[in-house]
C-alpha positions as CSV (number, residue, x, y, z in Angstrom):
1,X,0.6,-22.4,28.0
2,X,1.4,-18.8,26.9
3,X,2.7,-15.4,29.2
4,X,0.8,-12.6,30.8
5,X,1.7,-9.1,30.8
6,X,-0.4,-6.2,31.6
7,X,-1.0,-2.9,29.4
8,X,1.1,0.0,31.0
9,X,-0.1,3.6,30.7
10,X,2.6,4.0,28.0
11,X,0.2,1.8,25.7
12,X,-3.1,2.6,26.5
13,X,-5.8,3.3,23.4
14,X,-3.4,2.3,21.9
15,X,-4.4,-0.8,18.8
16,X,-3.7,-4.6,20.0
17,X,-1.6,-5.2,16.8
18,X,0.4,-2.6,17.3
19,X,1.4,-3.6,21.1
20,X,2.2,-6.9,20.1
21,X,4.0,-5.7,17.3
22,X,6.6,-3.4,19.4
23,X,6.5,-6.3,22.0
24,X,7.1,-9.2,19.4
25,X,9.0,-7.7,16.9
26,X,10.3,-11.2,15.8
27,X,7.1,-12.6,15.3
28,X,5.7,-12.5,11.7
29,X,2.7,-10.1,11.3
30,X,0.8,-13.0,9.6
31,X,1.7,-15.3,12.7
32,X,0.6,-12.4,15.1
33,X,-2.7,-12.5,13.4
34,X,-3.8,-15.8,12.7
35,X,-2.6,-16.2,16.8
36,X,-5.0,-13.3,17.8
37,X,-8.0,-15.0,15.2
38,X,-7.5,-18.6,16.7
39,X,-8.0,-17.0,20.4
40,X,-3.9,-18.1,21.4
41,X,-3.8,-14.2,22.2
42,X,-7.1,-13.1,24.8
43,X,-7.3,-9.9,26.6
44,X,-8.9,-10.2,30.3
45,X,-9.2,-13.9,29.3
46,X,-11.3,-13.3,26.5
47,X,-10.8,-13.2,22.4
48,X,-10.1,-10.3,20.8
49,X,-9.1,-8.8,17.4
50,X,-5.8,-6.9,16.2
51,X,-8.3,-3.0,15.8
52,X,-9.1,-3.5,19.7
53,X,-8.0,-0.5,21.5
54,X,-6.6,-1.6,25.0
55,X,-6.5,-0.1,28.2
56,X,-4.1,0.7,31.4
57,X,-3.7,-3.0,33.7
58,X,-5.6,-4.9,31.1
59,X,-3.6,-8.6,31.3
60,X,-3.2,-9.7,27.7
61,X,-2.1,-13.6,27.8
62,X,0.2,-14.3,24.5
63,X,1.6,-17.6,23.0
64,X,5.1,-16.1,22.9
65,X,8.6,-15.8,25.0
66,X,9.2,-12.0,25.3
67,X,12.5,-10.7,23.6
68,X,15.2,-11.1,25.9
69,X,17.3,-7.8,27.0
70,X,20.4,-9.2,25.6
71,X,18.4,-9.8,22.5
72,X,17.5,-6.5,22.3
73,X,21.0,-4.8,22.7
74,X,22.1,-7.1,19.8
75,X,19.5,-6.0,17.6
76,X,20.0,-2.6,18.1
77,X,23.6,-2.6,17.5
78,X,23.0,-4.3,14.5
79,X,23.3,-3.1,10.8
80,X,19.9,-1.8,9.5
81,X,18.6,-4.5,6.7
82,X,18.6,-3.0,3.6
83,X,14.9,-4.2,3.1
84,X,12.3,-6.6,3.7
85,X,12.2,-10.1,1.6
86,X,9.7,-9.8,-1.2
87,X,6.3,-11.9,-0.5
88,X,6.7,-13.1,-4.1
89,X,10.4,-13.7,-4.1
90,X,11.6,-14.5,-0.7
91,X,15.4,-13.9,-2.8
92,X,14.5,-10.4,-3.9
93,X,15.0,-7.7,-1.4
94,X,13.0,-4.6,-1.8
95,X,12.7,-1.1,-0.3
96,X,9.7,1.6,0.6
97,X,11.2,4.9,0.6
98,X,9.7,7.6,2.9
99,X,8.2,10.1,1.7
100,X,7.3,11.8,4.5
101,X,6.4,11.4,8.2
102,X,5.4,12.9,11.7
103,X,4.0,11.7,14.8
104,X,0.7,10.6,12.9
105,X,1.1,9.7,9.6
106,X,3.6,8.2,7.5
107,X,3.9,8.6,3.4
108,X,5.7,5.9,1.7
109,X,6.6,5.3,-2.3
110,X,5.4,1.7,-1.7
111,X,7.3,-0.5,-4.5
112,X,5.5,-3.0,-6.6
113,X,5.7,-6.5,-5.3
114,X,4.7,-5.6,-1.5
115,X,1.1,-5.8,-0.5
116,X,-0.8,-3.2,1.2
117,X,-2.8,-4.9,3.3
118,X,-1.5,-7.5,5.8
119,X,-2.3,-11.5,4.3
120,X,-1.0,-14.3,6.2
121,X,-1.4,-16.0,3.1
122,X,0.9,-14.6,1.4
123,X,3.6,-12.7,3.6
124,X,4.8,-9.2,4.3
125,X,2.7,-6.1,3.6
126,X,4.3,-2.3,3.9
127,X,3.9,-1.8,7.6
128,X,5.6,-4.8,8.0
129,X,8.4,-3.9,6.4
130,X,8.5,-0.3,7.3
131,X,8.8,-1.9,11.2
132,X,11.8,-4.1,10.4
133,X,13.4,-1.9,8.6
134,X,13.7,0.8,11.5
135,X,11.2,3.5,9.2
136,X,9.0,3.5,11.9
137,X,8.5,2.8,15.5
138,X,5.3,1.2,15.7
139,X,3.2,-0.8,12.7
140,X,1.3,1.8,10.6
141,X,-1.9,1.0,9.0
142,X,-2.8,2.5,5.3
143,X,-5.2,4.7,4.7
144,X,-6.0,3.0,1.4
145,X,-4.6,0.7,-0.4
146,X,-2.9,0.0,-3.6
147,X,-2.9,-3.6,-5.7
148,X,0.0,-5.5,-5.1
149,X,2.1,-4.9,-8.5
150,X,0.8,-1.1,-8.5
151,X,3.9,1.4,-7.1
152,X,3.3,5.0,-5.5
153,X,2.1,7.0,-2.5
154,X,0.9,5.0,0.1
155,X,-0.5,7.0,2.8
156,X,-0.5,4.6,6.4
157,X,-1.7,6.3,9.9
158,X,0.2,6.1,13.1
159,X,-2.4,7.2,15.6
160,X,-6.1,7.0,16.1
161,X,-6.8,10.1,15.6
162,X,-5.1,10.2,12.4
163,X,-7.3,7.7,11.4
164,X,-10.5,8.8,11.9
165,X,-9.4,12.0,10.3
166,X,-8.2,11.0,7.3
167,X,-11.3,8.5,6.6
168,X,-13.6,10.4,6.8
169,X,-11.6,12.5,4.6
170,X,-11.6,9.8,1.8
171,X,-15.3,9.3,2.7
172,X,-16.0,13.3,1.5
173,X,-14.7,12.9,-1.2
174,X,-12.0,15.5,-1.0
175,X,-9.1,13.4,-1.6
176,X,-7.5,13.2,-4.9
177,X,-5.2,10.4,-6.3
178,X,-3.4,10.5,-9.9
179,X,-2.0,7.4,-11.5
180,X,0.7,7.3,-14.0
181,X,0.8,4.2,-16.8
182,X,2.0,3.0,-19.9
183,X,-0.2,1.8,-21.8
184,X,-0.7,0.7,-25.7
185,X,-2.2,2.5,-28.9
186,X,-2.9,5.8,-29.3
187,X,-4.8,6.9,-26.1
188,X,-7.1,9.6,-26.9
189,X,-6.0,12.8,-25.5
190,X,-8.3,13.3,-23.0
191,X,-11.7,10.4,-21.9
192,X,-13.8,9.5,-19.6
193,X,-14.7,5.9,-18.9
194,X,-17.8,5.6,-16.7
195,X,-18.3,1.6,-16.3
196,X,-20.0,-0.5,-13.9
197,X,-17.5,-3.0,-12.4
198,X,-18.1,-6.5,-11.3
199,X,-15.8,-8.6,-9.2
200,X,-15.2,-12.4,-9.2
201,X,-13.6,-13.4,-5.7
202,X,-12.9,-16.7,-7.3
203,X,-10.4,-15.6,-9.6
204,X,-9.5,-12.5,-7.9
205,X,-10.7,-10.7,-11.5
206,X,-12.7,-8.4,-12.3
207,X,-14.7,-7.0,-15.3
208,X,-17.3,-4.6,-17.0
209,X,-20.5,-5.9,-15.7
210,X,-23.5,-4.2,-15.0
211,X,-24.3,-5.9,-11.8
212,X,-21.4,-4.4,-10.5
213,X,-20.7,-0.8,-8.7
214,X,-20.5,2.0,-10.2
215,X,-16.6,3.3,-11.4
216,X,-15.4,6.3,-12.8
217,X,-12.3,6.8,-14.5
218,X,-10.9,9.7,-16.0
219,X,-8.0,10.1,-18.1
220,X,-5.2,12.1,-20.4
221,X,-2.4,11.3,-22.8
222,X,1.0,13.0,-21.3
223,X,2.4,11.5,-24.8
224,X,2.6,8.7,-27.1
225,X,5.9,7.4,-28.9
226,X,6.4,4.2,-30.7
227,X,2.5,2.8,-30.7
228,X,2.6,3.2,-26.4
229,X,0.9,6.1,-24.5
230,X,2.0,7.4,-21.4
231,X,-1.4,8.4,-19.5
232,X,-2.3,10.7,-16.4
233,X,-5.2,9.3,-14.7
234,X,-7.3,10.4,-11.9
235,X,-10.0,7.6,-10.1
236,X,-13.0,9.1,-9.1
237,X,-14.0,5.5,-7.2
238,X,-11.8,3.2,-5.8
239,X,-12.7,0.1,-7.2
240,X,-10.3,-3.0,-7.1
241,X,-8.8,-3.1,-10.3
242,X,-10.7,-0.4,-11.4
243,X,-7.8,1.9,-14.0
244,X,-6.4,-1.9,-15.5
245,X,-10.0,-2.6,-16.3
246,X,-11.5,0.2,-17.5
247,X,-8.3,0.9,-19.8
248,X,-8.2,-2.4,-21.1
249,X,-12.0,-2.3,-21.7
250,X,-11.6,0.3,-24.2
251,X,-8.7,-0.8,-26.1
252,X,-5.4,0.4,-24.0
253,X,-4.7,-2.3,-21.9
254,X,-1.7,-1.0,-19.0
255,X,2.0,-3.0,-20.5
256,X,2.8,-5.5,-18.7
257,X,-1.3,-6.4,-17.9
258,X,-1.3,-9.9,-19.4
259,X,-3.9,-10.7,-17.3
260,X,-6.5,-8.2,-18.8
261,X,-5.0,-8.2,-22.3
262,X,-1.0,-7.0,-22.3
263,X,0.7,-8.5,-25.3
264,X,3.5,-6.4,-24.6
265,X,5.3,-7.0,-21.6
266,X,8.7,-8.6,-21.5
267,X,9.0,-8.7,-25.7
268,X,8.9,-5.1,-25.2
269,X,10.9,-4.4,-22.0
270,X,12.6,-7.0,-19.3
271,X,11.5,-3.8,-17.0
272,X,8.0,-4.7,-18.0
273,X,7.3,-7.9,-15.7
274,X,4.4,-6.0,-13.8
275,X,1.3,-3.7,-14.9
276,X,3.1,-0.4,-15.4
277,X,0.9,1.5,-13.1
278,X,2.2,4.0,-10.6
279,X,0.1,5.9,-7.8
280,X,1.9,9.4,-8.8
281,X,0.6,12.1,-6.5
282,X,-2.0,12.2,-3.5
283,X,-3.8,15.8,-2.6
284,X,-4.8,16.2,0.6
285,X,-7.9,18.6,1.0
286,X,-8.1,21.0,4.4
287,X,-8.1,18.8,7.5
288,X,-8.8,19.2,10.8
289,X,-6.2,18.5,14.5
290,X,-4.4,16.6,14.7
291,X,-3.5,16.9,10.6
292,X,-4.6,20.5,9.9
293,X,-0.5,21.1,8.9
294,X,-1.2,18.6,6.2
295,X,-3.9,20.9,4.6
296,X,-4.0,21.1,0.8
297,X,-0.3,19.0,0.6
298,X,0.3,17.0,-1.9
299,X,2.5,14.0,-2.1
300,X,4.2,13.1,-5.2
301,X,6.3,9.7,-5.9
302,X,9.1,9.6,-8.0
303,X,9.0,7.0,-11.1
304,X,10.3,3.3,-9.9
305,X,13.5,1.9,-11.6
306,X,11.1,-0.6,-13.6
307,X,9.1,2.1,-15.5
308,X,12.0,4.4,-15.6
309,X,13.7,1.7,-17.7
310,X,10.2,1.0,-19.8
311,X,10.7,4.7,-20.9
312,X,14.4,4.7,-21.3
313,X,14.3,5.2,-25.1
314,X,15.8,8.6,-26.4
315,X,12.1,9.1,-27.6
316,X,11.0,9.6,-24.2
317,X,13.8,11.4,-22.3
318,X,12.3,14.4,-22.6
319,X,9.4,13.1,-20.4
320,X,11.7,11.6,-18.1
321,X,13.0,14.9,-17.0
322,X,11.9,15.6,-13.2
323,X,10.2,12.8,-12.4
C-alpha cells in the first residue's frame, strides 16, 4: 500500500527528488532513492527515476505517510540543528558554510568528511544536509564533485536551467578550480605532471597506468617550512583522485594520504587525520541567463580548522594571514 498525490502547478518541471524531498523531509535521501530504484515510488503508475522532470496533475503514488500539519508547525518552531551527523561518525556533527546563493545556484565550503554525491550506502551527502539544516529550500545537486575527505567550494544547482548552463560550462572548458595542499619534501617551485590515470573500482584506487585517461596537473610551491610544502594546484582534468595521485607519483604525497604514501599524518599533526587537500577558489567564465550575474566571479573558501591547525607553527603564520 502507499499514497497518491498529484503534481500541482507549483512543482511542475520541477526534478522527482526534489518534490519528494520538500514533501518528505523526514525521509532519508538514501531511503528516498533506493524507494524510487525498487519501483515503491511510480509516477502515472509507472517506474521512474529521481532526474525525471514531472508535470502539472501527474499522480505520483509514494510508500510514505505525508507530514502532518501539526508536525510541521513543530518543526518550524524548532531550534535550527547546528549540523548534519557525519556519514563517517554518526557522533561528530559537522557544518557546510554558504558561500553564496540566489534563486539558482548555491556555493558551499563543503567540509571534509561529507560526500558530494548522494550514496545510500553510506549516508548523507551536502544537499542533504544543506536541506535539514534550513540552508536551502529545496535539495540542490553539485555541479561537480569533490572526494569525500577533500574540503572547499562546492558549487550545487537549484534550477534546471542552472544546470544545463553551468555544464556545459564545465564541458568548454572555461571553468577553473585551484586546490590548496600540504604536502612533503621540497616541491619544486613550479611542474607539470601530465600522467595517464587508471582506476580500480575494486578498491576504489587509482594509479599511473597507461590504459587509463589522460590527467593533467599543474602545480606551484606557495612555500616550504620544516621538510613540508604548501602547494597551489590547478586540475586541468577532473579525474578521481587525480591531484593525490599524481603528487604522490612524483615523490610529494598530500599529509595525511596514507593510502597513496603519507607517512606523516597524525605523528606530525592530530589535525592531520585526512588528505590535506582543500578546493580553494572556483572561476566562473562569462555565462549566459539565467547566470550571466555570475560572469567571471570567483569563489574562494577559507582554510578549514584541520589544515589551519596543520599550519599553526610560527613558521607558517605568515602564510596564514587572510586565508
Amino acid at each position: 500500500m502507499g499514497r497518491t498525490f498529484r503534481i500541482t502547478r507549483d512543482d511542475c518541471g520541477r526534478r522527482l527528488d526534489r518534490v519528494l524531498r520538500g514533501l518528505f523531509p523526514d525521509v532519508p535521501l538514501g531511503a528516498l532513492m533506493r524507494a524510487v530504484r525498487k519501483g515503491l515510488v511510480r509516477v502515472e503508475g509507472k517506474k521512474t527515476v529521481c532526474s525525471a522532470h514531472v508535470e502539472e496533475g501527474q499522480e505520483i503514488l509514494v510508500p510514505w505517510e505525508p507530514v502532518s500539519p501539526e508536525k510541521k508547525e513543530r518543526t518550524a518552531d524548532a531550534e535550527p540543528r547546528e549540523a548534519g551527523l557525519s556519514a563517517a561518525n554518526p557522533r561528530k556533527r559537522v557544518t557546510s558554510p554558504v558561500l553564496y546563493a540566489d534563486e539558482h545556484v548555491l556555493v558551499a565550503n563543503k567540509p571534509a568528511g561529507v560526500l558530494s554525491q548522494p550514496s545510500e550506502a553510506r549516508g548523507d551527502c551536502i544537499a542533504e544536509e544543506l536541506l535539514r539544516n534550513g540552508q536551502t529550500s529545496s535539495l540542490a545537486v553539485p555541479v561537480h564533485r569533490l572526494d569525500r575527505n577533500t574540503s572547499g567550494v562546492l558549487l550545487l544547482s537549484l534550477s534546471r536551467r542552472a544546470s544545463r548552463v553551468l555544464h556545459d560550462a564545465w564541458r568548454s572548458g572555461g571553468v577553473e578550480k585551484i586546490y590548496w595542499a600540504l604536502v612533503e619534501g621540497t616541491l619544486p617551485e613550479y611542474g607539470k605532471i601530465d600522467l595517464p590515470l587508471r582506476k580500480d573500482g575494486a578498491t576504489n584506487s587509482v594509479a599511473v597506468d597507461d590504459r587509463g585517461s589522460d590527467a593533467l596537473t599543474e602545480f606551484e610551491r606557495i612555500a616550504c617550512v620544516e621538510g613540508m610544502s604548501l602547494a597551489r594546484i590547478r586540475l586541468l582534468t577532473g579525474r578521481s583522485h587525480q591531484i593525490r595521485v599524481h603528487l604522490a607519483h612524483i615523490g610529494h604525497p598530500v599529509v595525511g594520504d596514507g593510502k597513496y604514501g603519507s607517512t606523516v599524518h597524525r605523528s606530525f599533526s592530530p589535525a592531520a587525520r585526512r588528505p590535506l587537500l582543500h578546493a580553494r577558489a572556483l572561476f566562473l567564465p562569462v555565462l549566459i541567463p539565467p547566470l550571466e550575474h555570475l560572469s567571471g566571479r570567483t569563489f574562494v573558501a577559507p582554510l578549514p580548522q584541520d589544515f589551519r591547525k596543520a599550519l599553526s607553527g610560527m613558521a607558517w603564520q605568515a602564510y596564514l594571514e587572510g586565508v
